[in-house]
NUVO-436448 format. One record per residue (C-alpha): residue number from 0; residue in three letters; x, y, z. Coordinates in pm, whole numbers, plus 50000, padded with zeros to 5 digits. Layout:
<nulos>
+-----+-----+-------+-------+-------+
:   n : res :    c1 :    c2 :    c3 :
+-----+-----+-------+-------+-------+
: NUM : ALA :     X :     Y :     Z :
...
+-----+-----+-------+-------+-------+
</nulos>
This chain:
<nulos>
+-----+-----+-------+-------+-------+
:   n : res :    c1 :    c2 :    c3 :
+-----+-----+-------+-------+-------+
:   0 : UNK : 67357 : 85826 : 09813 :
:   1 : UNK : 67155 : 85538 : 09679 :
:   2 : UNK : 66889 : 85630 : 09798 :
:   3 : UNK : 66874 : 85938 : 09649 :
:   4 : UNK : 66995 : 85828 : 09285 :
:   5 : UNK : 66694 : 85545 : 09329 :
:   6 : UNK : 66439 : 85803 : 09385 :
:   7 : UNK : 66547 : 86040 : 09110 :
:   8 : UNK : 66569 : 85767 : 08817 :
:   9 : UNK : 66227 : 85581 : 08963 :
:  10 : UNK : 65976 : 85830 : 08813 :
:  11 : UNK : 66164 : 85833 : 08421 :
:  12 : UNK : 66247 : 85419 : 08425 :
:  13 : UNK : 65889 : 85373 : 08554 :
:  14 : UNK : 65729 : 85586 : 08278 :
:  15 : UNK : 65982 : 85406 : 08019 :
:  16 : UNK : 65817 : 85063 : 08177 :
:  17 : UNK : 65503 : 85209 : 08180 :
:  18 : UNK : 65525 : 85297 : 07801 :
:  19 : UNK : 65674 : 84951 : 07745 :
:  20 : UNK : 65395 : 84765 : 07893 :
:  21 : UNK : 65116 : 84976 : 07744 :
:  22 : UNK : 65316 : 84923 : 07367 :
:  23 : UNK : 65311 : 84533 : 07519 :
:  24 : UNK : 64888 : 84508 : 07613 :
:  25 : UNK : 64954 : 84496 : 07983 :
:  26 : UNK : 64752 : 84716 : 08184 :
:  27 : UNK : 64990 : 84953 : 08444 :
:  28 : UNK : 64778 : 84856 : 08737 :
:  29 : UNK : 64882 : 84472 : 08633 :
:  30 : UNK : 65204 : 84565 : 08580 :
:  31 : UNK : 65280 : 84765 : 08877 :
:  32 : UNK : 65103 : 84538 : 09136 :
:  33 : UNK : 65247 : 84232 : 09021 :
:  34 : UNK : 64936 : 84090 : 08828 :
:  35 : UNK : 64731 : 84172 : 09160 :
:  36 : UNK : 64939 : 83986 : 09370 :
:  37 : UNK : 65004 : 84310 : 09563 :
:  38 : UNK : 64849 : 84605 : 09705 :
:  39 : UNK : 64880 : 84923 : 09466 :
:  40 : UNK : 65105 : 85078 : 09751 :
:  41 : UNK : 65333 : 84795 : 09824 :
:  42 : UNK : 65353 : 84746 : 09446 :
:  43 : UNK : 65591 : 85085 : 09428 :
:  44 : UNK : 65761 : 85017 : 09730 :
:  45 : UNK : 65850 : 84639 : 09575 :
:  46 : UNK : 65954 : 84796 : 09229 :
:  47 : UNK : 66149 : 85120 : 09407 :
:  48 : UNK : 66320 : 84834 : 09606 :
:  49 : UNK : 66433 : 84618 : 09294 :
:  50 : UNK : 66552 : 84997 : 09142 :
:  51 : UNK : 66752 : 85032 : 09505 :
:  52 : UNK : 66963 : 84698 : 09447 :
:  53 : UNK : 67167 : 84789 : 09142 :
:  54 : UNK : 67146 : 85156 : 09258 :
:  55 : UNK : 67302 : 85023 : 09592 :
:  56 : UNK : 67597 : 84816 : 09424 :
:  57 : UNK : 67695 : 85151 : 09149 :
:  58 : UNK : 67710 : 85378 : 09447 :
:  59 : UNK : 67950 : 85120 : 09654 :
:  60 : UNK : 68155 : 85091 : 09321 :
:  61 : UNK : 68156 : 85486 : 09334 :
:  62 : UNK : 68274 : 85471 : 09715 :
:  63 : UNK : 68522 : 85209 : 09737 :
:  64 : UNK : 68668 : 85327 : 09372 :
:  65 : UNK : 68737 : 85674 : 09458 :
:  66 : UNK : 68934 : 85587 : 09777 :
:  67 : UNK : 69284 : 85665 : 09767 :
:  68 : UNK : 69472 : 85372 : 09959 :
+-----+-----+-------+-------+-------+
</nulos>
């Protein structure tokens, strides 16, 4: 379930970043690559990954807290 919420919300929170950073002066390639530090591909991956955290943690909240025990 993660998973899935992660992938739907990463296109509309990356264009609100996107927009932030442009507003900001940072170029998106800068921005989504870490300053260079990564490659453009692992660069998504990293930021889908940070997105899959909190994702991970509201869908176990979901889980456990719907449980009748």
């Amino acid at each position: 379930m993660a998973a899935i919420v992660t992938t739907m919300l990463y296109v509309p929170i990356a264009a609100l970043l996107a927009g932030a950073c442009l507003l900001a002066g940072v170029t998106l390639s800068a921005f989504f690559t870490f300053g260079g530090a990564l490659h453009p591909v692992a660069g998504l991956f990293a930021w889908w990954a940070i997105f899959y955290v909190p994702v991970a943690v509201y869908s176990g909240f979901i889980v456990w807290g719907s449980r009748d025990l």
